[in-house]
C-alpha positions, 0 to 999 in steps of 0.5 A, a space after each residue: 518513474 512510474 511508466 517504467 515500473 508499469 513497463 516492468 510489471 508488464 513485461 514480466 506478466 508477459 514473461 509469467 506465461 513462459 516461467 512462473 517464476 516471472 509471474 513471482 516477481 511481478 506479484 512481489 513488486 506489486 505487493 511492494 508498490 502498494 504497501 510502500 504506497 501506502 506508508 506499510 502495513 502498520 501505518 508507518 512511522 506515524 505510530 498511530 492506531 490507523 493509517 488515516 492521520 486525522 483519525 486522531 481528531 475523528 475520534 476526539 470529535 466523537 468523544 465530545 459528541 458522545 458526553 452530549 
């Protein structure tokens, strides 16, 4: 699947020199790719305060370490 999304990106890159508008869709689909790759802007449906899921414990660690 992803070779034909890169066939697509790169066919309408191709096609942006004839029609902006293709260059348009091309950028949509790659911010698209990237933000569901990245399970979205604000981190998903993990609710979080970051997109990493061990920050939680992170920042347990460095709780503990700082009463030290």
């Amino acid at each position: 699947m992803s070779v034909l999304l890169l066939i697509l990106l790169v066919a309408l890159f191709g096609l942006g020199f004839l029609s902006p508008l293709w260059l348009v869709a091309a950028a949509v689909l790659i911010f698209g790719l990237v933000h569901s790759g990245r399970g979205g802007a604000r981190g998903g449906a993990r609710g979080g305060d970051s997109e990493y899921p061990g920050y939680q414990d992170y920042r347990a660690y460095r709780d503990r370490q700082d009463r030290w």
